[in-house]
C-alpha positions in Angstrom: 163.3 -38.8 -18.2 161.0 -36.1 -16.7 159.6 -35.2 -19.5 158.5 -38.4 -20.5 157.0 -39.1 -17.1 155.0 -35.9 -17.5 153.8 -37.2 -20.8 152.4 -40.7 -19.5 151.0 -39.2 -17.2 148.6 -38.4 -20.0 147.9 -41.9 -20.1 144.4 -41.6 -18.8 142.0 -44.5 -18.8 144.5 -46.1 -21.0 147.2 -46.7 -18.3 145.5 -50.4 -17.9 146.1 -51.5 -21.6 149.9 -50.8 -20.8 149.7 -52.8 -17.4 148.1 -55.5 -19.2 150.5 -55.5 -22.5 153.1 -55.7 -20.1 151.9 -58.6 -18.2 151.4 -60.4 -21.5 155.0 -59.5 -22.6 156.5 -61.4 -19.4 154.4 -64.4 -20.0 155.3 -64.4 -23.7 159.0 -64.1 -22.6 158.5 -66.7 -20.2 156.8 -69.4 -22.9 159.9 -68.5 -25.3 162.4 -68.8 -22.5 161.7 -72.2 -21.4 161.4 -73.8 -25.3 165.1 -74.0 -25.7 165.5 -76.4 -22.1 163.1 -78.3 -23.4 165.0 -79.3 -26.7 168.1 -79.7 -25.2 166.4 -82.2 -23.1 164.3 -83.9 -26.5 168.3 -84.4 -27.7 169.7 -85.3 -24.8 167.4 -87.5 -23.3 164.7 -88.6 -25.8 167.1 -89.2 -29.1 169.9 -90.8 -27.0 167.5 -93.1 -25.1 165.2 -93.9 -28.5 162.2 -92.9 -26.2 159.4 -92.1 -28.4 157.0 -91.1 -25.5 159.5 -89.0 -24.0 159.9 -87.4 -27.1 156.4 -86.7 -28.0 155.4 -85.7 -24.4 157.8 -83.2 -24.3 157.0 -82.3 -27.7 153.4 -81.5 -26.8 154.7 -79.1 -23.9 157.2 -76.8 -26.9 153.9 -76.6 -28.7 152.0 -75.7 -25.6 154.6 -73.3 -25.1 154.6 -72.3 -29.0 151.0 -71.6 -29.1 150.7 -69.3 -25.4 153.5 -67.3 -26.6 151.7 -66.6 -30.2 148.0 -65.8 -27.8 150.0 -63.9 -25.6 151.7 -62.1 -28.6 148.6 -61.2 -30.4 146.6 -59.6 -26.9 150.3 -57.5 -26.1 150.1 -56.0 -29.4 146.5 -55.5 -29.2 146.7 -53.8 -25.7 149.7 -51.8 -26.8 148.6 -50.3 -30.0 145.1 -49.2 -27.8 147.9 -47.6 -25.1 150.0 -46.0 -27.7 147.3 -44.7 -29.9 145.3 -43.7 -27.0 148.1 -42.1 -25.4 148.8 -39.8 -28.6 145.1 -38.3 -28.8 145.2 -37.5 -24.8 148.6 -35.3 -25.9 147.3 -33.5 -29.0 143.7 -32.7 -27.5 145.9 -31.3 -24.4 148.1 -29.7 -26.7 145.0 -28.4 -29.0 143.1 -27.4 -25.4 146.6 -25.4 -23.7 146.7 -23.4 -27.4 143.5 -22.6 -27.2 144.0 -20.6 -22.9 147.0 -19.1 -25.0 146.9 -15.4 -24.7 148.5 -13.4 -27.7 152.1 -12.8 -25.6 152.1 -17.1 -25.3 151.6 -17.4 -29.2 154.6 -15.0 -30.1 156.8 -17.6 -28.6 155.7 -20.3 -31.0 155.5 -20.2 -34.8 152.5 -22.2 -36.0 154.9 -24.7 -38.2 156.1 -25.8 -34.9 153.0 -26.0 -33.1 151.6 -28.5 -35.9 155.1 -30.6 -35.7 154.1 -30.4 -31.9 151.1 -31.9 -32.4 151.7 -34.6 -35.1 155.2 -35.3 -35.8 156.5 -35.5 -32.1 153.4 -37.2 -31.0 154.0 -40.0 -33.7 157.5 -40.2 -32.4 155.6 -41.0 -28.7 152.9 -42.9 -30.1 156.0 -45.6 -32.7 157.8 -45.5 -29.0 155.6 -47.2 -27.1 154.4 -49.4 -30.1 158.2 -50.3 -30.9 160.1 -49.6 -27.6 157.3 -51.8 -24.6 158.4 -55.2 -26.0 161.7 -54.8 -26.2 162.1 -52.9 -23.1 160.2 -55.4 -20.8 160.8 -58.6 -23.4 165.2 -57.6 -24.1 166.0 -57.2 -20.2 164.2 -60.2 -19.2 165.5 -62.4 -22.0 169.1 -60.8 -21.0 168.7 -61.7 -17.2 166.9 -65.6 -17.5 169.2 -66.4 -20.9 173.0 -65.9 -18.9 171.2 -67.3 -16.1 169.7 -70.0 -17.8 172.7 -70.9 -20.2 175.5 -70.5 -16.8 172.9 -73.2 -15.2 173.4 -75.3 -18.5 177.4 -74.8 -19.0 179.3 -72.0 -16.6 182.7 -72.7 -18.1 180.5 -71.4 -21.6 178.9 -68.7 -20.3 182.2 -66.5 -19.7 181.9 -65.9 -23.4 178.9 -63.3 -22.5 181.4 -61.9 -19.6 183.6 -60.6 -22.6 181.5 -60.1 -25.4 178.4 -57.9 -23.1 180.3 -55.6 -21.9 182.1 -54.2 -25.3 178.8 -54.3 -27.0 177.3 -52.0 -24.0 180.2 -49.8 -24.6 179.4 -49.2 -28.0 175.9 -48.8 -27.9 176.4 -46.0 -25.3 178.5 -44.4 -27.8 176.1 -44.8 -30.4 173.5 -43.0 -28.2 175.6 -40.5 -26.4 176.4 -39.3 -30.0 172.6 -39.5 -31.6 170.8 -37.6 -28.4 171.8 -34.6 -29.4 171.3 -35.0 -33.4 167.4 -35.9 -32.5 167.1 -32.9 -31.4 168.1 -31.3 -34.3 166.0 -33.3 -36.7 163.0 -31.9 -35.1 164.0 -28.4 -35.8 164.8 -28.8 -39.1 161.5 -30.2 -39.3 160.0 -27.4 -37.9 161.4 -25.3 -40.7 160.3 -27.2 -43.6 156.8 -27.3 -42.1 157.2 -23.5 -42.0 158.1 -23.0 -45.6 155.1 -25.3 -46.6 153.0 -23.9 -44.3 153.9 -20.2 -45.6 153.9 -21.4 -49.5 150.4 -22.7 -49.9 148.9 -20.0 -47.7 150.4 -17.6 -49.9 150.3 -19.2 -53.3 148.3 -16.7 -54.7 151.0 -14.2 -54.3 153.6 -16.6 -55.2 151.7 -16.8 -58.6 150.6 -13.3 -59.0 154.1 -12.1 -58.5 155.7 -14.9 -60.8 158.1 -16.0 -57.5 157.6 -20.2 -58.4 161.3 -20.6 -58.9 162.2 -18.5 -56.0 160.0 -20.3 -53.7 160.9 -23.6 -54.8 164.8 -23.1 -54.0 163.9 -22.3 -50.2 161.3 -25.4 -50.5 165.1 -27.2 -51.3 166.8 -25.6 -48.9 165.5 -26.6 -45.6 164.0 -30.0 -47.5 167.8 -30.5 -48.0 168.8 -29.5 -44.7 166.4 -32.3 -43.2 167.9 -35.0 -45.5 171.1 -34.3 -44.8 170.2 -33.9 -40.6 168.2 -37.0 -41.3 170.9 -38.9 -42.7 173.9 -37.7 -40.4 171.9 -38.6 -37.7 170.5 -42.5 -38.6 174.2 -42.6 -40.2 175.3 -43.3 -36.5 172.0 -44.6 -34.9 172.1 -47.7 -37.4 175.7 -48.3 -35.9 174.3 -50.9 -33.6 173.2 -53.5 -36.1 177.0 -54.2 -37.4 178.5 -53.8 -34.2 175.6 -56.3 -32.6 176.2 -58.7 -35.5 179.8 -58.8 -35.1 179.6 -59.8 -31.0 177.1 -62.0 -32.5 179.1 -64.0 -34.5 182.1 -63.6 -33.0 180.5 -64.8 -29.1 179.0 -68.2 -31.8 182.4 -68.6 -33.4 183.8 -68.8 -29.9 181.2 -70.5 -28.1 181.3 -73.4 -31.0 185.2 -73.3 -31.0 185.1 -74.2 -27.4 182.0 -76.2 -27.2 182.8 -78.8 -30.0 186.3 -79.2 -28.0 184.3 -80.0 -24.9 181.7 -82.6 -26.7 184.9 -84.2 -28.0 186.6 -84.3 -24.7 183.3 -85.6 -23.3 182.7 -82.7 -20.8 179.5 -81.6 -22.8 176.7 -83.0 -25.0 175.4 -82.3 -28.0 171.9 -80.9 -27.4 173.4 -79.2 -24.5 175.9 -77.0 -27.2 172.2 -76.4 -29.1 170.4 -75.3 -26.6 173.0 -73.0 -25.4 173.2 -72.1 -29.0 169.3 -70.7 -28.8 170.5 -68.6 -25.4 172.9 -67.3 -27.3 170.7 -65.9 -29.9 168.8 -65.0 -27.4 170.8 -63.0 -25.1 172.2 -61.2 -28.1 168.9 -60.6 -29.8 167.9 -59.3 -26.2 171.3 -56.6 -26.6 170.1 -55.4 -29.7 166.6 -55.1 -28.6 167.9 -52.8 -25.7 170.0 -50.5 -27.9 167.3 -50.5 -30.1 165.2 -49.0 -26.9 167.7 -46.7 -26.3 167.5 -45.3 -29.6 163.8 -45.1 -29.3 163.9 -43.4 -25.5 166.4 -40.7 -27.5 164.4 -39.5 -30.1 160.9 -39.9 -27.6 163.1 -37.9 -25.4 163.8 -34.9 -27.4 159.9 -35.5 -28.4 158.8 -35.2 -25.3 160.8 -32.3 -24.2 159.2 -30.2 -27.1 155.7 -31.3 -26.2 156.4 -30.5 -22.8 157.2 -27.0 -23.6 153.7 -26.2 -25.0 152.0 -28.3 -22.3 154.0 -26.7 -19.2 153.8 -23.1 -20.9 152.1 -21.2 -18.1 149.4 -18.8 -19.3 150.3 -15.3 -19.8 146.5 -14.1 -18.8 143.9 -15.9 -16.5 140.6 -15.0 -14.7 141.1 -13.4 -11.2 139.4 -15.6 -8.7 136.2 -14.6 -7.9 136.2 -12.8 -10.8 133.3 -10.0 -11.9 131.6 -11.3 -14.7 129.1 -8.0 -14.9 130.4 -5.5 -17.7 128.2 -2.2 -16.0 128.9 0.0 -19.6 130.9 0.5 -22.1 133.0 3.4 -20.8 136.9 3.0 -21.1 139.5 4.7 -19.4 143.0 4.4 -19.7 145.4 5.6 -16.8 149.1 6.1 -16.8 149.4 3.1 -19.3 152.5 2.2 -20.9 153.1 -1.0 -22.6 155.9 -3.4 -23.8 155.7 -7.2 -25.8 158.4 -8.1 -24.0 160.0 -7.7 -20.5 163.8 -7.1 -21.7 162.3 -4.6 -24.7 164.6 -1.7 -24.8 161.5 0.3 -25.8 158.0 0.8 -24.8 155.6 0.2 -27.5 152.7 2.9 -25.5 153.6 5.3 -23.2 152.2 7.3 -20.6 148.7 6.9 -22.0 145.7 8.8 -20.5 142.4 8.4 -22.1 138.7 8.6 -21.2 135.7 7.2 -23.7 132.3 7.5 -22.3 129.6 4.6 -23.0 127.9 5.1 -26.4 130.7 7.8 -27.8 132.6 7.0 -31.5 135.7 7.3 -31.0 138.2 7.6 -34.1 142.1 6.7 -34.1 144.5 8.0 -36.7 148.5 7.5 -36.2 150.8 6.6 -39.0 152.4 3.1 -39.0 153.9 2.0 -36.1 152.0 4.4 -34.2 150.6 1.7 -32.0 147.4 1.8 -33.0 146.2 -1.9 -32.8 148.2 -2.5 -29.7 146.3 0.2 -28.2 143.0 -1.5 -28.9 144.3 -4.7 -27.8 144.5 -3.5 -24.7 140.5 -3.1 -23.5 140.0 -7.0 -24.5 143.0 -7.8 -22.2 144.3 -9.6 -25.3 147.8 -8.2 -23.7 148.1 -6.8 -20.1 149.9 -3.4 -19.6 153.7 -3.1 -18.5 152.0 -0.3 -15.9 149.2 1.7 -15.1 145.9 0.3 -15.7 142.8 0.0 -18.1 139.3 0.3 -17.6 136.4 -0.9 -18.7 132.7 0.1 -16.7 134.9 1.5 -14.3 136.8 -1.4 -13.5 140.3 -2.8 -14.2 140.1 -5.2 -17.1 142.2 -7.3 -14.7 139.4 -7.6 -12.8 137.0 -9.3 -15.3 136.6 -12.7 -15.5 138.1 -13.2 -19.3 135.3 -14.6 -21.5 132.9 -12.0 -19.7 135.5 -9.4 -20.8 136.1 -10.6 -24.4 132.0 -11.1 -24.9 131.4 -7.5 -24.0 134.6 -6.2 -26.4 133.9 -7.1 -29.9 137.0 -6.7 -32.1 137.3 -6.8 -36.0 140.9 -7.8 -36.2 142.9 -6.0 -38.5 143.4 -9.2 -40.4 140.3 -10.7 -41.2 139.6 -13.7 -40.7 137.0 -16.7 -42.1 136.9 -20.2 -41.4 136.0 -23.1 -44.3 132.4 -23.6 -44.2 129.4 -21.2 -45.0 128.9 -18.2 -44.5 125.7 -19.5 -41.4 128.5 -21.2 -39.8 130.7 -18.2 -39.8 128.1 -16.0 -38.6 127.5 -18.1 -35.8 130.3 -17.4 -34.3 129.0 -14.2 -33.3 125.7 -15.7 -31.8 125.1 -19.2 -31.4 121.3 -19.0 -31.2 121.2 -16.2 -33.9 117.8 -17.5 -36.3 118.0 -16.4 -39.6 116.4 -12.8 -39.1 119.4 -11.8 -37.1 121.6 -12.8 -39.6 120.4 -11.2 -42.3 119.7 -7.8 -39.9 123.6 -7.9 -39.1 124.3 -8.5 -42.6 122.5 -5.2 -43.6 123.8 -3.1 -41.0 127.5 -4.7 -42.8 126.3 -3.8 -45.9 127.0 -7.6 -46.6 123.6 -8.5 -47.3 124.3 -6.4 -51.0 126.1 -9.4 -52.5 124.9 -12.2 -50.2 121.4 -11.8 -51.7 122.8 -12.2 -55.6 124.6 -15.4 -54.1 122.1 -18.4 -55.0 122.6 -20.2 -51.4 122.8 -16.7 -49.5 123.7 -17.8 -46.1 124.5 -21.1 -47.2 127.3 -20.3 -49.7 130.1 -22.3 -49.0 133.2 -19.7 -48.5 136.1 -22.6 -49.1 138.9 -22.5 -46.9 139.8 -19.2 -45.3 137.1 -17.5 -47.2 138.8 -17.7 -50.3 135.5 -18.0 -52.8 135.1 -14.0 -51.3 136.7 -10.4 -52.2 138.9 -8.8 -49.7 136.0 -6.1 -49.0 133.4 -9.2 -48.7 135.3 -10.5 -46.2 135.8 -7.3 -43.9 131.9 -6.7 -43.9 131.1 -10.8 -43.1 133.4 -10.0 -40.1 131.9 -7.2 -39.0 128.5 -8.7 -39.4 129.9 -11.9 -37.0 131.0 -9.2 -34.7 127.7 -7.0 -34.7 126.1 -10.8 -33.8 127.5 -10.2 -30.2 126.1 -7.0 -29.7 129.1 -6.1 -27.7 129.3 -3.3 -25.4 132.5 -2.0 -27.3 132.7 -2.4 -31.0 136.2 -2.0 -32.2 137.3 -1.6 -35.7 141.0 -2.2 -36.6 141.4 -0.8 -39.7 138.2 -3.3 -40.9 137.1 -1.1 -44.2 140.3 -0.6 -45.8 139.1 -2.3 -48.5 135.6 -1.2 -48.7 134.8 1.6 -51.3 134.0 5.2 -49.2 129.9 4.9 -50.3 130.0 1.0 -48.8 131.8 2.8 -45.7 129.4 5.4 -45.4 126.4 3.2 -45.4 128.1 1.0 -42.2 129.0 4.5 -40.7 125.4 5.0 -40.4 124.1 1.8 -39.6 126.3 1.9 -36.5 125.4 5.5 -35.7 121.9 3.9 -34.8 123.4 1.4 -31.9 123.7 4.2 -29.2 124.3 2.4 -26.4 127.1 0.8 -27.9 130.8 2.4 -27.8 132.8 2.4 -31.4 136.8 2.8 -31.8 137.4 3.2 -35.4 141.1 2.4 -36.0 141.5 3.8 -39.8 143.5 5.0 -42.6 141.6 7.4 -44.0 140.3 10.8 -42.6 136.3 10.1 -44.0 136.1 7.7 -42.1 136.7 9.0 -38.7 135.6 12.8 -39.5 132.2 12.6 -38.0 133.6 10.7 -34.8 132.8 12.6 -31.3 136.6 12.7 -30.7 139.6 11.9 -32.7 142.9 11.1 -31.1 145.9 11.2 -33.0 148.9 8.9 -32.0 152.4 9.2 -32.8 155.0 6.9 -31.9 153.7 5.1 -29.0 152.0 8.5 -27.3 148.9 10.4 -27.8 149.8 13.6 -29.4 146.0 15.0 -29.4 143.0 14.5 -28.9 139.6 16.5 -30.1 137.2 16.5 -32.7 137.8 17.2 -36.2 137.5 21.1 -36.3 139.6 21.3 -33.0 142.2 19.5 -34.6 141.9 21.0 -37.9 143.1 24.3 -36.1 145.6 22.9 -33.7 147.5 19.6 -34.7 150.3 19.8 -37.4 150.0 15.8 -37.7 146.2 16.1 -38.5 146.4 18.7 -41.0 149.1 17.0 -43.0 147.0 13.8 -43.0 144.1 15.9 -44.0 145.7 17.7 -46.3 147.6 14.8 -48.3 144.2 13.0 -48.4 141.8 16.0 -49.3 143.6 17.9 -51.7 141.1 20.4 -53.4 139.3 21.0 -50.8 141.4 24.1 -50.3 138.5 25.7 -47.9 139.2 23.4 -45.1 142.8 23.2 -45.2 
């Protein structure tokens, strides 16, 4: 029940439409409550005595009654659906917003399939909750409390029927729920699974196609589609339990309450409209039973709901701004100092170790390693995208831990090793580099990208619509729009992971030398390929988490077996450097 007190407390300005549905739920109750008295009396008092005024006065009040409960009905549902639909954007906007302060170590715990069931699936389960569980939570307990009442004030000697028939039917229902809790749970899993599979499908149908894997993919598709049908069904097998067992107290409390009613009316101890008006309490008190199981049901799923939304909402952010944080970036000098660096706590392994490294502002630095080498998560590093295990990192001669974060990350601009575009045109994706960038600046980035070669044989140019991800461009088009974003920033450091594997070598060369004219700026090339780091002031060479050298490409040439086997393997004919 914590959990789902955390969640309301995303109410927000909607917490008054709840008060109010609520408040119109008891007077509803309380118009419906009072109907039943009120034709016992008609029969008792009105038919027996022939008293046509009597009759039609009180008449007048069960439509009176009638008509406030249907006004009072109609503003509840009103008020509730504003509450519960108000109440589910307040949770995926906070959801959406606690992503967004996610640093990379909070995203590894969470695969994207489940963040999106998160966001939509478990917030529907909130949202049909509190538009299906409020009336019968407020309307079943009152109806339950003023219906024995009401009926033991009518006939007590009747009314020990609910003594025996309540209790079982409690009994069961706790069963029932006791057993589902659990099997909710589940359901959401499995639903996080399918969304995966989707999820990974369409984003890679291309390869699907290309590599002919339809049928392959379509038997996981069944898979974990049948493993949700077959949690779905296991679990609403038992949570649709209560409807049998609440019609059979039901009938069984009417077959004994009209068994033992008709012998009263004939031994003259009761009267007839008495019998039917404690006939409606019946229906009513039973109705109100099943309405509370049904809430039960409802509070189980919401629960296991609202425990996974919880777990995004109350995930505490692996990286924040120090207070009074330095928002000045003085150069673009990097140092790194004792560093070693693990993903997680209880890795057996550290991923860097014992790093020690100095860039001045303005140098090119280039990084060669073979896979694995820890590479990228060196790089990752200087934007505090991940904080070290030990030692420390520097950036304008200051820990990176002591930068406020968005200073930090506007003064590091990073090509990610996967490239990434956003539906939209190619304006729109540029702006992300430079909100107030006017045209000239975009096409000025675009040339030092060499992008502007095929954007200018585009008919829009800048407002070519990319489609979604970028899909309407080539793999090289791609890397050299995201290095153009990134250029937009005119960062301080410019660091390329891997970002012109698939640019042809005279394409490289050209962006080579466009950014050997931003001096004040440092450059990390992370590549593949020897040409492109060769002309870099200093070239380290990583190998398995540690840096095994470091020097420029004629020191290394003479003095690191690792350099001259990647030279060699890529250079072969060029016998005279070898």
């Amino acid at each position: 029940m914590k959990d789902l007190k955390h969640i309301f407390g995303y109410l927000g300005r909607y917490r008054r439409d709840i008060i109010i549905a609520a408040l119109l739920l008891v007077a509803e109750t309380g118009f419906e409550i009072v109907i039943p008295v009120l034709m016992a009396n008609i029969i008792d008092v009105g038919v027996a005595n022939r008293d046509t005024a009597y009759i039609f006065h009180i008449g007048i009040l069960m439509g009176l009654c009638a008509l406030g409960s249907l006004i009072t009905g109609l503003l509840y549902a009103r008020f509730t659906a504003r509450a519960a639909y108000g109440l589910g954007s307040n949770l995926r906007e906070a959801q959406y917003r606690h992503v967004q302060d996610f640093s990379f170590s909070n995203l590894d715990r969470f695969e994207t399939s489940s963040l999106i069931t998160r966001m939509t699936t478990d917030v529907t389960v909130i949202q049909n909750a509190i538009n299906g569980g409020l009336r019968p939570m407020i309307r079943g307990p009152m109806m339950l409390i003023m219906g024995i009442g009401l009926s033991i004030y009518m006939n007590a000697r009747l009314a020990v029927v609910f003594l025996v028939s309540t209790p079982v039917l409690a009994l069961i229902l706790v069963f029932i729920v006791r057993k589902v809790a659990p099997m909710y749970i589940r359901l959401q899993r499995s639903m996080d699974r399918l969304n995966n599979v989707v999820q990974e499908g369409l984003a890679a149908i291309r390869a699907v196609k290309a590599f002919v894997r339809g049928e392959y993919e379509e038997e996981k598709f069944q898979s974990v589609n049948g493993e949700l049908m077959q949690t779905g069904q296991k679990t609403f097998h038992y949570a649709v339990l209560n409807v049998p067992a609440f019609q059979l107290m039901m009938y069984t409390a009417a077959v004994l309450i009209m068994w033992f009613g008709g012998n009263m009316i004939i031994n003259s101890t009761l009267q007839v409209g008495e019998l039917t008006g404690f006939m409606s309490y019946v229906l009513q008190v039973m109705n109100s039973l099943m309405m509370i199981s049904n809430v039960f049901l409802l509070l189980t799923r919401s629960l296991a709901s609202a425990q996974r939304i919880n777990e995004v909402l109350s995930e505490p952010i692996g990286l924040t701004s120090p207070p009074e944080a330095c928002r000045e970036i003085k150069d673009g000098s990097v140092d790194f100092i004792n560093v070693s660096f693990k993903y997680h706590k209880d890795a057996k392994e550290y991923a860097l170790s014992d790093v020690n490294l100095h860039i001045d502002a303005g140098q090119t630095i280039g990084i060669l390693g073979g896979t694995g080498s820890a590479k990228t998560t060196l790089v990752q590093l200087i934007p505090r995208l991940y904080d070290v295990s030990s030692g420390e990192v520097r950036v304008g001669g200051r820990d990176v831990r002591e930068y406020d974060l968005a200073a930090l990350r506007d003064a590091v601009g990073i090509v990610l090793q996967k490239n990434v575009l956003f539906s939209g045109t190619v304006r729109e994706n540029l702006l992300w580099g430079n909100d107030d960038a006017d045209d000239e600046t975009l096409w000025q980035a675009c040339r030092a990208a060499c992008a502007d070669e095929f954007l200018e044989r585009m008919p829009k140019g800048l407002d070519t619509d990319l489609g979604q991800g970028g899909v309407n461009v080539s793999g090289g088009q791609k890397q050299r729009l995201c290095i153009a974003r990134t250029l937009l920033k005119r960062p301080k450091i410019l660091i390329f992971d891997d970002s012109t594997s698939a640019v042809d070598t005279a394409t490289e060369a050209k962006i080579r030398a466009s950014l050997s004219k931003l001096p004040d700026m440092t450059k990390i090339i992370i590549a593949q390929r020897v040409t492109s780091v060769i002309d870099t002031d200093k070239i380290i060479i990583l190998e398995d988490g540690q840096i095994h050298a470091v020097g420029t490409h004629e020191e290394l040439i003479k003095s690191s077996p690792i350099y001259q086997e990647i030279y060699c393997s890529q250079m072969k004919g060029e016998k005279e450097h070898a």
